[in-house]
ROGUPA-111204 format. One record per residue (C-alpha): residue number from 1; z, y, x; residue in one letter. Coordinates in pm, 1 decimal, decimal comma, m for minus. Each point is the difference from the previous one (the first is absolute). Layout:
<rs>
   i       zz       yy       xx aa
 NUM        Z        Y        X  a
...
</rs>
This chain:
<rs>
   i       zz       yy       xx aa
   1    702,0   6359,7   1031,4  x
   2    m68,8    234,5   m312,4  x
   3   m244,2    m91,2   m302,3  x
   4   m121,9    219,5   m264,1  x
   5   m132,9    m98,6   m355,6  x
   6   m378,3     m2,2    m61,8  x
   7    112,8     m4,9   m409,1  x
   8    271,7    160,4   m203,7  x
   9     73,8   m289,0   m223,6  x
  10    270,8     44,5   m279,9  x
  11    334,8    m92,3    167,5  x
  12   m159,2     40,3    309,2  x
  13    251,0   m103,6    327,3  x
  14    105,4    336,6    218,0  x
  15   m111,0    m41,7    347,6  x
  16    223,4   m142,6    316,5  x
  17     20,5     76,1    274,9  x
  18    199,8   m244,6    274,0  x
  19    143,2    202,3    294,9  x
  20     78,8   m278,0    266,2  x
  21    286,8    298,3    173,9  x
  22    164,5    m19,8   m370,1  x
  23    106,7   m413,5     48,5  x
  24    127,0     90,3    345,2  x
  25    322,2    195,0   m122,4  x
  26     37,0   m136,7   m292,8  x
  27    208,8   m350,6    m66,1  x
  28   m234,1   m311,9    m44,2  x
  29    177,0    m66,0   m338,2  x
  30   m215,0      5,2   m345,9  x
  31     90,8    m73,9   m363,3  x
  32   m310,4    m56,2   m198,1  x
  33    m16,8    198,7   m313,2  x
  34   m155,7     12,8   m319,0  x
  35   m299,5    176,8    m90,9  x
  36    m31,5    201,4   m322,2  x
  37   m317,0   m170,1   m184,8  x
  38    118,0   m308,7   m161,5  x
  39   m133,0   m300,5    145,8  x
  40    m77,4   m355,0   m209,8  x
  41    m85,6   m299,3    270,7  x
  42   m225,3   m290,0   m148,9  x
  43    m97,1   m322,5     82,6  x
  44   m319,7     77,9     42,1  x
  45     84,7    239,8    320,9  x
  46     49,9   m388,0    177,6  x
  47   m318,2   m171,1   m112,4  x
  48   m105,4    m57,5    348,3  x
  49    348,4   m118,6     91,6  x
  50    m12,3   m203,7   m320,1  x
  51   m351,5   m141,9    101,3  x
  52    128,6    m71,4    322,5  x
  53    249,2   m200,4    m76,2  x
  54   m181,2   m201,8   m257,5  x
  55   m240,6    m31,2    301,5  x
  56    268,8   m183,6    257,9  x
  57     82,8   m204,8   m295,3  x
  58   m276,7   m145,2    m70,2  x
  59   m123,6    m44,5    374,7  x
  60    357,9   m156,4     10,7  x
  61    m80,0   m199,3   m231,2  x
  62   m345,7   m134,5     88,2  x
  63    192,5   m135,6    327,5  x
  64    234,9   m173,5   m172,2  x
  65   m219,2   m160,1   m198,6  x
  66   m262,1    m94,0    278,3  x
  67    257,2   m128,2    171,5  x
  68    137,1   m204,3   m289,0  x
  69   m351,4   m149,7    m98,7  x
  70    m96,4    m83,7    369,3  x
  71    346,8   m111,1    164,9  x
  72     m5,3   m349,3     48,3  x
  73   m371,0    m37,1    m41,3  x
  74   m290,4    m49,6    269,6  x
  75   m172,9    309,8    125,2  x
  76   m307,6   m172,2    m64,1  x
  77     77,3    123,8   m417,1  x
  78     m4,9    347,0    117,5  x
  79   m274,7     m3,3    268,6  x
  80   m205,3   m190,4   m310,2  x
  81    109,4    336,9   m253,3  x
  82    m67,3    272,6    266,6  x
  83   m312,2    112,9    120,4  x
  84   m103,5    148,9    288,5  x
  85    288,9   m187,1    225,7  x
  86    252,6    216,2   m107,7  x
  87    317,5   m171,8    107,1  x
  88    321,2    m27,0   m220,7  x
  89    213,1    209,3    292,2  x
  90   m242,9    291,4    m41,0  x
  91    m18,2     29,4   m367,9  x
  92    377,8    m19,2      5,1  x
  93     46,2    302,6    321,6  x
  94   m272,2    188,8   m209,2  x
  95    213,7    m31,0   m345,0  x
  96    347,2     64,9    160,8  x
  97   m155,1    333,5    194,4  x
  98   m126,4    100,5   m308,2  x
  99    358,9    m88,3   m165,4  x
 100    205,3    175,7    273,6  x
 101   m265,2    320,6    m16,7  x
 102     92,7     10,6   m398,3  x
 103    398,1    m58,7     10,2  x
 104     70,1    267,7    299,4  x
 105   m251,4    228,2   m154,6  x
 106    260,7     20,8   m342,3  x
 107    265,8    m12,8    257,0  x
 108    m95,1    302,4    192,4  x
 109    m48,0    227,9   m294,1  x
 110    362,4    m91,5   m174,7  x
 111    135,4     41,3    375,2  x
 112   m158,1    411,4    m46,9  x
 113    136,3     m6,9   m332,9  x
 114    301,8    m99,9    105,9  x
 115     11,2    293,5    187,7  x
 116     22,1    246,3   m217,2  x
 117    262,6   m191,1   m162,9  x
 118    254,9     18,1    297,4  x
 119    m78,0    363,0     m1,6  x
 120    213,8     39,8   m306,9  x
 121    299,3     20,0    236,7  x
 122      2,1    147,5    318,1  x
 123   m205,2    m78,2    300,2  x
 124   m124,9     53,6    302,3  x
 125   m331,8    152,7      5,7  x
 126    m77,9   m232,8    294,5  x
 127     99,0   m281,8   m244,6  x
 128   m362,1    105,9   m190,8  x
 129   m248,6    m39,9    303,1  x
 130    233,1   m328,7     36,0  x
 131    m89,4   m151,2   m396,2  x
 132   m363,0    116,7     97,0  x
 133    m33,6   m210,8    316,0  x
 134    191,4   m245,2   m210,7  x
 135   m275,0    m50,9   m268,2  x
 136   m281,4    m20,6    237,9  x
 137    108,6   m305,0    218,4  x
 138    265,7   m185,0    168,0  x
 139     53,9    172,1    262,3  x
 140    174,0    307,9   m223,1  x
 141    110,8   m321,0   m203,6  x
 142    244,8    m41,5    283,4  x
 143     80,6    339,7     59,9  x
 144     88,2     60,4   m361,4  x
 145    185,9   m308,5     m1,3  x
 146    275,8     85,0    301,2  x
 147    m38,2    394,1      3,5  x
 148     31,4     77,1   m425,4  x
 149    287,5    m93,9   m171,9  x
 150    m64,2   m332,2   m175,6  x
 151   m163,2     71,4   m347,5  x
 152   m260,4   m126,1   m240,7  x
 153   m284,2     70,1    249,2  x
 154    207,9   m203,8    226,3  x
 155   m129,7   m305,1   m200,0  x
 156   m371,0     71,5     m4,1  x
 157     66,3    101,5    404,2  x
 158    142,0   m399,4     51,8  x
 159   m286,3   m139,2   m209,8  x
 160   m284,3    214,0    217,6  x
 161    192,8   m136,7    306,7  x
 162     59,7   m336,0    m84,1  x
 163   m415,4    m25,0   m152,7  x
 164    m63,1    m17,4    395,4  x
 165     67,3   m354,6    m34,9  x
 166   m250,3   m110,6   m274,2  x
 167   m261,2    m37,2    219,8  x
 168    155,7   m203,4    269,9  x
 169    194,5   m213,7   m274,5  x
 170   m306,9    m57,5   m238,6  x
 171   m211,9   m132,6    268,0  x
 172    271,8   m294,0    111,7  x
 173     m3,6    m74,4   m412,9  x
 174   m351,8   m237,3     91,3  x
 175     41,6   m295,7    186,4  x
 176   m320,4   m243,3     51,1  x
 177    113,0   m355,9     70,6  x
 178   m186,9   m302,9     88,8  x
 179     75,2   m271,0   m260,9  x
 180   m108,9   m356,8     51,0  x
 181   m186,5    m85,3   m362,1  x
 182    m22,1   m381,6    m74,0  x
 183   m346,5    m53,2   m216,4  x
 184   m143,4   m327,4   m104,9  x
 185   m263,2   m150,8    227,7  x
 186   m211,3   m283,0    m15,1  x
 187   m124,9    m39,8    325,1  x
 188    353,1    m13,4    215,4  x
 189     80,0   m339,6     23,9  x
 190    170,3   m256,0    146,5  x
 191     11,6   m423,7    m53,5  x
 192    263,9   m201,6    m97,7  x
 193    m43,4   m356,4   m172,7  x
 194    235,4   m226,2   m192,3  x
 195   m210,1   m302,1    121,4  x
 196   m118,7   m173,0    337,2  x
 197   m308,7   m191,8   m124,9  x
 198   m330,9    m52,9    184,2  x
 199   m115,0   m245,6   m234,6  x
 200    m67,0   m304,1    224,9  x
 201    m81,6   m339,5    m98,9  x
 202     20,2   m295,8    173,4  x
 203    m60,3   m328,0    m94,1  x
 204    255,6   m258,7   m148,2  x
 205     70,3   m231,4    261,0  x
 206     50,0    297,1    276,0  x
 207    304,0     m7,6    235,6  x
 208    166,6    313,1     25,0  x
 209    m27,4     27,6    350,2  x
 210   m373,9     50,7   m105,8  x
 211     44,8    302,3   m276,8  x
 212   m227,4    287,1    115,9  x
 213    153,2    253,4    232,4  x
 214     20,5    413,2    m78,7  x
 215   m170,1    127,1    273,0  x
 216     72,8    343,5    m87,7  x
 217    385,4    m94,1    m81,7  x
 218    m28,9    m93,5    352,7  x
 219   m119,4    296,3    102,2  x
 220    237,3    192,5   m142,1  x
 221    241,3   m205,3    195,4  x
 222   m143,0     59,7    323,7  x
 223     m7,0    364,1    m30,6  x
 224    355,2    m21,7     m3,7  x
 225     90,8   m228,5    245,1  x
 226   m243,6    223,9    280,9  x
 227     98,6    320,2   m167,5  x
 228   m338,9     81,6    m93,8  x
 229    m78,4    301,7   m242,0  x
 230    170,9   m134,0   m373,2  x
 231    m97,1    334,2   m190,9  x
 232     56,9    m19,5   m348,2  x
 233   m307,5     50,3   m201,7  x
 234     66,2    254,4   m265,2  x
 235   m281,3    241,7   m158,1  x
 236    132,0    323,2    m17,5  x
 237   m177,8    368,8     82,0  x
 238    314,3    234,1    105,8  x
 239    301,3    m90,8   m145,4  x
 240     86,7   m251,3   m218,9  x
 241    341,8   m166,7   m231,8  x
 242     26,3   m295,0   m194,5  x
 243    322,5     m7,2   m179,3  x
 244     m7,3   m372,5    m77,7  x
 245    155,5   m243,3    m48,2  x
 246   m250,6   m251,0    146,9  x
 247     67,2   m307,7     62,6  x
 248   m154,7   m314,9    235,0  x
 249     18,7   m304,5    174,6  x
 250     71,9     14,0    394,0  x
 251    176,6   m228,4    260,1  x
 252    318,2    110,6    175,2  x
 253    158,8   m153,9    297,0  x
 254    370,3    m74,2     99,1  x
 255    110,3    m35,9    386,0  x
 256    306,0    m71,4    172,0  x
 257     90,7   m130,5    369,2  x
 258    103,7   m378,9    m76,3  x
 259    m19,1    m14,4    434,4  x
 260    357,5   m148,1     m5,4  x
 261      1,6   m251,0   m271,5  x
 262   m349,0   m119,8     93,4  x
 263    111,8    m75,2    352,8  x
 264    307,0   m181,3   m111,7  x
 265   m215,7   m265,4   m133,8  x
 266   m258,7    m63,9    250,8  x
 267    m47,5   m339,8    187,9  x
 268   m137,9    m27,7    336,5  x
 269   m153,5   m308,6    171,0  x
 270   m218,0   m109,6    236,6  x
 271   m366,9     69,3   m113,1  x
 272   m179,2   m386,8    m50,9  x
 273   m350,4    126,7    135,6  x
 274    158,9    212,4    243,2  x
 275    285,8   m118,8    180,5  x
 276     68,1    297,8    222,0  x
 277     42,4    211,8   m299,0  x
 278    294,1     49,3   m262,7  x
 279    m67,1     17,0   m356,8  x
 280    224,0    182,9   m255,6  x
 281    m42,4     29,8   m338,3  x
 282    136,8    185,7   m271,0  x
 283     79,6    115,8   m326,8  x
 284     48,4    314,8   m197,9  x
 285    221,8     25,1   m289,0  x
 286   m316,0     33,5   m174,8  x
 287   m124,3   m283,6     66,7  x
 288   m257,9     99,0    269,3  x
 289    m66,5   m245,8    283,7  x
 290    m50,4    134,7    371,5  x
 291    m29,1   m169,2    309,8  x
 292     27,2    148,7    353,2  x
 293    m89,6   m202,3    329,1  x
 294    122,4     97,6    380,4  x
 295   m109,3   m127,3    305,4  x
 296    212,8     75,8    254,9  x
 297   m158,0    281,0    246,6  x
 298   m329,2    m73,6   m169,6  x
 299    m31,6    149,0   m358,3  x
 300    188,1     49,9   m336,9  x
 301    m57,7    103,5   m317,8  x
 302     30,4    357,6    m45,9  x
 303   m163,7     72,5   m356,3  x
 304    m30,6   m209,3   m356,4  x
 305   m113,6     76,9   m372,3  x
 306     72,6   m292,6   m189,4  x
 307     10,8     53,6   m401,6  x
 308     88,2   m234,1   m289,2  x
 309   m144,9     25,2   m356,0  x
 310    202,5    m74,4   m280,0  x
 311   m286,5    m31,0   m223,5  x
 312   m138,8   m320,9    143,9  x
 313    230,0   m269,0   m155,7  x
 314     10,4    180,5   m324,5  x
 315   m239,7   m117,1   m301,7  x
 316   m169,4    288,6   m145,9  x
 317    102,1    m25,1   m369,3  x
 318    391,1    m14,6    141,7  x
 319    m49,8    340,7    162,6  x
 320    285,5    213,6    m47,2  x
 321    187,8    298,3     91,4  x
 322    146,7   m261,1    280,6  x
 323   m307,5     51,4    189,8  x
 324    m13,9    373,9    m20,4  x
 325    128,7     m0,4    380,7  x
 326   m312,9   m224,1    117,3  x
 327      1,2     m6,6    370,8  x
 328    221,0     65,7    298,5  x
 329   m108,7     50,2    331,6  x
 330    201,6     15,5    332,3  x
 331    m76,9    170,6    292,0  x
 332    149,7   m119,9    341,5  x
 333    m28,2    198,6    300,0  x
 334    173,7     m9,3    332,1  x
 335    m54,0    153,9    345,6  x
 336     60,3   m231,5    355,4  x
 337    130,7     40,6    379,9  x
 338   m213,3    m78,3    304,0  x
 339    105,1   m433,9    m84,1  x
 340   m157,0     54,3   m321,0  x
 341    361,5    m65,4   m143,0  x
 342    m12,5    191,8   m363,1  x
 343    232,9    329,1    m44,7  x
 344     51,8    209,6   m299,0  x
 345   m108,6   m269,6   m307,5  x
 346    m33,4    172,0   m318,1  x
 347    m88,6   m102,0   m311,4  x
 348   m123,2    114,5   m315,9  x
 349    m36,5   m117,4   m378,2  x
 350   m200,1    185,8   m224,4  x
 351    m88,4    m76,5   m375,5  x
 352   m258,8     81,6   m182,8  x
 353     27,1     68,7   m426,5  x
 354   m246,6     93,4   m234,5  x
 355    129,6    290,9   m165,0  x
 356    m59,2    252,8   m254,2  x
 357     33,5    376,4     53,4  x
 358     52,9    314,3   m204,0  x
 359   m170,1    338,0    151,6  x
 360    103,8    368,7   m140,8  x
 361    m83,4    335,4    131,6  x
 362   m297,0    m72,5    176,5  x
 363   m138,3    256,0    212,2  x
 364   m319,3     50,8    154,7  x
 365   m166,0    286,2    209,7  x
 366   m355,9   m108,8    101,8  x
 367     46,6   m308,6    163,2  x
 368    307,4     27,9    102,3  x
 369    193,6   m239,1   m280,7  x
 370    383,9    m42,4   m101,0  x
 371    102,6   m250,1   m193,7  x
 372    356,5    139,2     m9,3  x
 373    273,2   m236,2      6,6  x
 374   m109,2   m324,3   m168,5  x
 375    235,8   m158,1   m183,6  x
 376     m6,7   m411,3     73,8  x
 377     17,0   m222,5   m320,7  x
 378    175,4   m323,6    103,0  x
 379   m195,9   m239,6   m179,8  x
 380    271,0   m263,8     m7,5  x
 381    137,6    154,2   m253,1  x
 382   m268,1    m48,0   m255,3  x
 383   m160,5   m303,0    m94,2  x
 384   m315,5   m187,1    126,3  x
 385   m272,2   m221,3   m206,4  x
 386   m295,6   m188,1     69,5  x
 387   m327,0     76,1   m182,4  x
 388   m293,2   m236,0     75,2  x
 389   m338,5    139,2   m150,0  x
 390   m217,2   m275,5     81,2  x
 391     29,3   m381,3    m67,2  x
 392    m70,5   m191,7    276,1  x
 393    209,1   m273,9    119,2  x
 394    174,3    102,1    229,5  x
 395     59,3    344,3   m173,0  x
 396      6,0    187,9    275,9  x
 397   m325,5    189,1    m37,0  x
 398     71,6    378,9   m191,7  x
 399    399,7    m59,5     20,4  x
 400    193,1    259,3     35,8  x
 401    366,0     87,9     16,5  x
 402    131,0    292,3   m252,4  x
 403    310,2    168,9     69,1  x
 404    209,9    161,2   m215,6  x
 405    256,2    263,8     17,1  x
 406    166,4    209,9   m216,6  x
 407    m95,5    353,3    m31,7  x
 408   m350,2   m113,8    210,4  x
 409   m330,4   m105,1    m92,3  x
 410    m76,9   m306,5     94,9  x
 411   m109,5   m100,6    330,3  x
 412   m233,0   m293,0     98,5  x
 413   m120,8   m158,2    310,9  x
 414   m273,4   m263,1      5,5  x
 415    100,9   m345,9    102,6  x
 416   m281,6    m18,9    292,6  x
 417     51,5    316,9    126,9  x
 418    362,5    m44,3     29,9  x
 419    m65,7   m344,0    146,0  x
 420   m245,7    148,6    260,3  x
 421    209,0    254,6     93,5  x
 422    276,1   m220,2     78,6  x
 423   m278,3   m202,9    204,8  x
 424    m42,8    260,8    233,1  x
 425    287,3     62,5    102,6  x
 426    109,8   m366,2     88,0  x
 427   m341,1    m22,3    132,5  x
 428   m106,9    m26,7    415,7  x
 429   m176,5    326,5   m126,9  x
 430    354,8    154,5     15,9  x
 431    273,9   m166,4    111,0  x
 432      0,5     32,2    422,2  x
 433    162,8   m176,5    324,1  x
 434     23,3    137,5    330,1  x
 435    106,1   m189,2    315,9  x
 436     36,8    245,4    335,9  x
 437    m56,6   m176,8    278,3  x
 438   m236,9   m279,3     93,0  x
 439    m43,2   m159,7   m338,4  x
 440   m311,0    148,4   m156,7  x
 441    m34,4   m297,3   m192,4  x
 442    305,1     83,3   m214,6  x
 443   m117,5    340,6    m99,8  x
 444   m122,5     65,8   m414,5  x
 445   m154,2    346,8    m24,7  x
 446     97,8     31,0   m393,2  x
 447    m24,3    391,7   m121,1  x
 448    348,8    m17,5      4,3  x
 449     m6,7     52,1    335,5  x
 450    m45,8    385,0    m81,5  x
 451    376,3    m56,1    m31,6  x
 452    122,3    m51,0    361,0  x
 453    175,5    281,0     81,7  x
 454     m8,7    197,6   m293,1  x
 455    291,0     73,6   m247,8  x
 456    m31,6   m285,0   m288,2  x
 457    164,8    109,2   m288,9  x
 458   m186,0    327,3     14,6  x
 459   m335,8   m116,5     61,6  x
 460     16,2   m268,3   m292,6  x
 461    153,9    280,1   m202,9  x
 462   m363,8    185,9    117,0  x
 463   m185,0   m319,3    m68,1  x
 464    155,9    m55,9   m346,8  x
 465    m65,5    369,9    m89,1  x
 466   m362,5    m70,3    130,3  x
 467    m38,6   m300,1   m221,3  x
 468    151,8    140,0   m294,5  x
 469   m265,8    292,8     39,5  x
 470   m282,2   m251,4     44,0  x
 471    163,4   m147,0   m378,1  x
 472    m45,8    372,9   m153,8  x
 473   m323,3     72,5    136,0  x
 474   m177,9   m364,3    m17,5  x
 475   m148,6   m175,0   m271,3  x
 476    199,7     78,2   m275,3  x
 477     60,3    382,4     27,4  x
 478     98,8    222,5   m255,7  x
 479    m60,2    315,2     38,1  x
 480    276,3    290,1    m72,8  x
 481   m102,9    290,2   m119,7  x
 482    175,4    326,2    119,5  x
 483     33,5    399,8      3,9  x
 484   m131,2    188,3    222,4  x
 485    164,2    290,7    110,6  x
 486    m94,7    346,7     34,7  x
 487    186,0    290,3    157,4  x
 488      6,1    313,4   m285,4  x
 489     96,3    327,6     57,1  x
 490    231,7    106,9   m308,1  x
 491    105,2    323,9    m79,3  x
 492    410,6     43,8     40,1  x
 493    187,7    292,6   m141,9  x
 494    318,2     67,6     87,0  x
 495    159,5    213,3   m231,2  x
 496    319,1     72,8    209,9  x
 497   m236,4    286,7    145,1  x
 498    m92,7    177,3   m286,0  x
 499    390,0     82,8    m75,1  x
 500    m56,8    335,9    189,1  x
 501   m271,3     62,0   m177,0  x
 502     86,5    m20,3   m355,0  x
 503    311,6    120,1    117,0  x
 504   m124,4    326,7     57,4  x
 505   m282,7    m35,3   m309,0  x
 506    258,4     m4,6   m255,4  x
 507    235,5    286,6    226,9  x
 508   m325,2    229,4    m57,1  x
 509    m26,6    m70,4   m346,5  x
 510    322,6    121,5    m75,6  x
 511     31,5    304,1    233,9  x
 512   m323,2    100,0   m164,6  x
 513     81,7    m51,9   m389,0  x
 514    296,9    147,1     48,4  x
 515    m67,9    294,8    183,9  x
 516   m251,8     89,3   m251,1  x
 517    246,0    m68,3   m305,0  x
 518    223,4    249,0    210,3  x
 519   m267,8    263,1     14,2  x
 520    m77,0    m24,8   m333,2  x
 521    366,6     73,1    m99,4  x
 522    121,1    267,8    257,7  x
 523   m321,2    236,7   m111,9  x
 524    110,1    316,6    175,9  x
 525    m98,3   m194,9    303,4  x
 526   m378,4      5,1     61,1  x
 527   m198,2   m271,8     82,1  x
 528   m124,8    120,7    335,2  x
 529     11,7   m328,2    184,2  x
 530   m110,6     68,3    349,0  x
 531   m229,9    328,9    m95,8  x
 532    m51,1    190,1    307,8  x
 533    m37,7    339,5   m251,1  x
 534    352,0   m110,0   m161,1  x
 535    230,4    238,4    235,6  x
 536   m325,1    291,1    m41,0  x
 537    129,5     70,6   m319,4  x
 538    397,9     45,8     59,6  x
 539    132,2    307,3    123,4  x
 540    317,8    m21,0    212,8  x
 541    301,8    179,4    m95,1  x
 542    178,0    104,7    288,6  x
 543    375,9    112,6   m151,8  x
 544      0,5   m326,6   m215,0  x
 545   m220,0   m200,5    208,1  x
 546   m155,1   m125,4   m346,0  x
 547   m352,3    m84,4     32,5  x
 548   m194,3    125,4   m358,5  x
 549   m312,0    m48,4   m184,5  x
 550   m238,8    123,9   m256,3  x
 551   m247,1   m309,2    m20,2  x
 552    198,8   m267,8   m107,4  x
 553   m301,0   m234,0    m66,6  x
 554   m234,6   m143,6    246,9  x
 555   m308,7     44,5   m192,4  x
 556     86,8    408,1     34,2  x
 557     65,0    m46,7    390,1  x
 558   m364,1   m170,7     17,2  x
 559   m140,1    278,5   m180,4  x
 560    202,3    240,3    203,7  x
 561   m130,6   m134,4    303,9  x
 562   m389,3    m22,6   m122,4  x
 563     11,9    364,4    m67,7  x
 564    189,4    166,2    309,3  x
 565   m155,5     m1,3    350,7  x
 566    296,5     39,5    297,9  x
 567    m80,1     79,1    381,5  x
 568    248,0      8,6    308,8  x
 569    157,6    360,3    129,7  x
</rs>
């Protein structure tokens, strides 16, 4: 290649010419030299670089601080600042392009400048198109790393590498999680109620086989004992909590197979109407009566509900936490052989208790309801009081019996409707016989019935449950309120992934301060950075292999260039 000046400036450079035969034979071993115009490097020669770097840091910056302002918070805040849609993920990949573009662009140039530093001492001229490749990428990065003799352009060769990883690493620093957010909510609800109390009167010389029956207590029953559908009614659109503590009154039950001891104390005889048959009767340890009849090859009883109330022989106004376990109820049930001789007697006792319960962390999703795990408040260990409101003579219409517990609101039940209640089950309406065989005479088809068969102590467990939700959601419901909840995206940062990243931020900043401090102080080195001209204006000295210089400023190698025209030989 040969150029030729189209001015004769003062100082002007001598012309080169590069004879590719003349590298061949000679030894690939320069020293850079000195030039002979004096040479003063300023700041101002790295205003871009500068500029740049003031650039990554405050694109830098504007990440971290997004991120710290948003982390933790729902995207909703930044969909409701942004317009246009403009996600938080894009303005963050825009921001760290733009901060990568800015901190390799100050990292190239010291890697040329760095150059022409290493050139002080001898190398390779290979070693230059190396730094060149070097400062325009990673791939020369890599070269100049393992192929160049570690050196300060080593540094800015790692940090060009290693920038690779900003992208990938910046985009796992967002995480969008689905957070369940509890907010206050009138209309998700669900009953409870410190009080059974339908308010009936009767008048003062009634029996109390004659206090009105709870038809819908009843129903509640039956559902239970058929295993009909006993959803619990709950108002709640999505999903809903109720931290609680709520409390209300309820009836529990208490089983156990008494089979042995009732049979140990059973009489048989010859029946007085029926002389063919044998009568047996017998007694639970709770004091229920049952009576089974056989006649040989003929019939024998197979099935019985009897139940006794404790609440019958008790005056009102001497109610007490005594009577908190008001009725027991056996259930007999046997199978028989071809003689109609019975096989397999069991028996079972089963108590029923008012009792109060506590409910926490109640959970609801549509209609589907949880109640949790209840906790049962044994009412026995309170204390119970009569309060008569009205002043008949007998006192028993509006009385009602108050217990009291520690740590619990108070819970009442009315007189009559405990009374009732009590009625029912001792009633024909419930309590069953069953003879197999030919004696259809002896058979009772009570409701209790539903339990031939079936596993007692679970399905009075059900029908308790059944009653006790009858209690929450009957005439005296309350109504807790609750929180509905609502599934929030949040923004999540995780700063373990921008450790690369400022890793290399603050690397660049230094490489690039303190190559330019360098250049500043070793003047006789020009700031060519990664000029293509640069090597133009040296002239290669073949005995001393010295490469020299009359433009020693950049601004003269610009000028150079603008005013000489070059063509290929």
């Amino acid at each position: 290649m040969a150029y030729q000046s189209l001015a004769s400036p003062e100082n002007h450079a001598e012309q080169i010419e590069m004879d590719e035969r003349r590298f061949a034979h000679q030894p690939r071993i320069i020293k850079h030299g000195k030039g002979h115009e004096k040479n003063v490097n300023s700041v101002s020669a790295w205003s871009w670089e500068i500029a740049s770097v003031a650039g990554s840091l405050l694109t830098k910056t504007a990440i971290v601080v997004l991120l710290a302002y948003y982390g933790g918070r729902p995207l909703a805040d930044w969909n409701s600042s942004m317009p246009y849609d403009i996600s938080l993920n894009a303005v963050i990949a825009v921001l760290t392009t733009g901060n990568k573009a800015f901190m390799l662009y100050a990292v190239s140039s010291c890697i040329g400048q760095a150059k022409w530093f290493c050139f002080k001492s001898s190398q390779r001229l290979h070693n230059m198109e190396i730094f060149d490749e070097a400062s325009r990428g990673s791939s020369g990065s890599v070269w100049l790393i393992f192929k160049v003799a570690w050196n300060f352009a080593t540094i800015g060769a790692i940090i060009t590498v290693l920038a690779l990883g900003i992208d990938p690493f910046t985009q796992q620093v967002v995480q969008l999680n689905t957070r369940n957010v509890t907010v206050d909510d009138p209309d998700s609800t669900f009953g409870f109620a410190h009080e059974y109390n339908r308010n009936s009167t009767i008048s003062a010389n009634s029996y109390l086989d004659s206090f009105p029956q709870d038809f819908q207590m009843q129903g509640a029953i039956y559902k239970a004992l058929y295993g009909l559908d006993t959803r619990q009614k709950v108002n709640c659109a999505g999903t809903c909590v109720w931290d609680g503590p709520y409390y209300s009154l309820g009836f529990s039950s208490n089983c156990s197979n008494v089979t042995m001891q009732t049979l140990e104390s059973q009489k048989c005889g010859k029946d007085a109407t029926n002389t063919a048959a044998t009568l047996c009767n017998m007694t639970t340890p709770g004091g229920v009566q049952l009576s089974k009849q056989d006649v040989e090859t003929d019939s024998v009883t197979s099935f019985q509900v009897h139940s006794v109330s404790h609440l019958e022989d008790v005056k009102f106004e001497d109610v007490g936490t005594a009577q908190i376990n008001f009725l027991t109820l056996a259930v007999y049930m046997s199978s028989f052989n071809g003689n109609y001789e019975a096989l397999g007697e069991n028996i079972t006792e089963c108590t029923l208790s008012l009792a109060g319960f506590e409910y926490s962390n109640i959970t609801a999703q549509g209609s589907s309801f949880s109640l949790g795990n209840p906790r049962q408040i044994d009412l026995h260990q309170g204390s119970a009081r009569v309060v008569t409101n009205d002043s008949d003579a007998l006192g028993l219409t509006g009385s009602d019996i108050v217990f009291e517990t520690s740590g619990v609101p108070a819970l009442t039940i009315s007189w009559q409707d405990w009374m009732a209640l009590s009625n029912f089950f001792t009633s024909s309406s419930f309590q069953a016989n069953y003879v197999s065989g030919n004696a259809r005479t002896q058979t009772t088809p009570g409701a209790g019935q539903a339990l031939d068969g079936a596993d007692v102590p679970n399905t009075f467990k059900a029908m308790t449950s059944s009653m006790t939700d009858y209690v929450r959601n009957g005439p005296n419901m309350q109504l807790a309120q609750g929180q509905r909840v609502n599934p929030v995206i949040y923004v999540t940062v995780l700063w373990e992934w921008l450790i690369l990243p400022l890793f290399l931020e603050v690397a660049a900043l230094l490489f690039t301060f303190t190559l330019i401090v360098r250049s500043c102080l070793e003047a006789h080195v020009p700031i060519w950075k990664s000029s293509a001209l640069a090597l133009l204006a040296y002239q290669y000295d073949e005995t001393t292999g010295v490469l020299c210089t009359q433009i020693n400023r950049p601004e003269r190698l610009k000028q150079f260039a603008k005013e000489t025209t070059a063509h290929l030989e």
